[in-house]
C-alpha positions in Angstrom: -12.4 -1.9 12.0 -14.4 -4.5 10.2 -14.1 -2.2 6.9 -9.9 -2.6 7.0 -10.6 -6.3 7.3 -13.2 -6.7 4.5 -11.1 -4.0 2.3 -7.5 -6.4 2.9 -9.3 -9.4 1.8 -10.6 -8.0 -1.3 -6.7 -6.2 -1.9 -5.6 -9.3 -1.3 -7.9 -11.0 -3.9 -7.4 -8.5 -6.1 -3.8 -7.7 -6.1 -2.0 -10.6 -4.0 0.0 -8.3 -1.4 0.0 -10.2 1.8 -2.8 -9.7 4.3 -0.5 -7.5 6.3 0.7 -5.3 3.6 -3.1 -5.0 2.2 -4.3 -4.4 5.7 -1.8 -1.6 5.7 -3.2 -0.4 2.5 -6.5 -0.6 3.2 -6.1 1.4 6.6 -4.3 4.2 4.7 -7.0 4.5 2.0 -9.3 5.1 4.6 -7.5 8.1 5.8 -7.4 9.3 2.4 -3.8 9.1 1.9 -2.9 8.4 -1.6 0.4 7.1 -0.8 2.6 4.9 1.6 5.9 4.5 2.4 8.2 1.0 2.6 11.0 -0.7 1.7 9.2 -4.2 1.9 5.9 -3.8 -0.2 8.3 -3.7 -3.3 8.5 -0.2 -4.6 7.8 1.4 -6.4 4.1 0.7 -7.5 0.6 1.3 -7.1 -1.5 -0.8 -5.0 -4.9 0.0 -5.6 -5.0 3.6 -6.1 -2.0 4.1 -3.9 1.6 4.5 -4.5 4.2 2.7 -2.6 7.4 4.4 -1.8 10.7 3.7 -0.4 11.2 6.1 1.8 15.4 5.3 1.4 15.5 5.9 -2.6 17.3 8.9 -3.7 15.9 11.2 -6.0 17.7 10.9 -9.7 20.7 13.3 -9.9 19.7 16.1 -12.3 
């Protein structure tokens, strides 16, 4: 638990999501997961090595 802490503060420092998001992020990294999806963290974009999504975007219409 203390490695999601110490890995949000230094997300946070690094790339200013809010402790919540970053903890988020940091959790996920630990599993290994190289992306996450939410409408609120502002997608799409890459937080640290891992992609937010928004899980209601449509694919573009080929």
């Amino acid at each position: 638990m203390l490695d999601v802490f110490t890995g949000a503060v230094s997300m946070r420092r690094r790339l200013g999501p809010s402790y919540w998001d970053a903890a988020i992020l940091a959790r996920e990294r630990g599993f290994g997961f190289d992306a996450v999806y939410s409408k609120d963290m502002n997608p799409p974009q890459d937080q640290g090595g891992l992609r937010v999504l928004n899980p209601f975007d449509r694919p573009p219409l080929s």
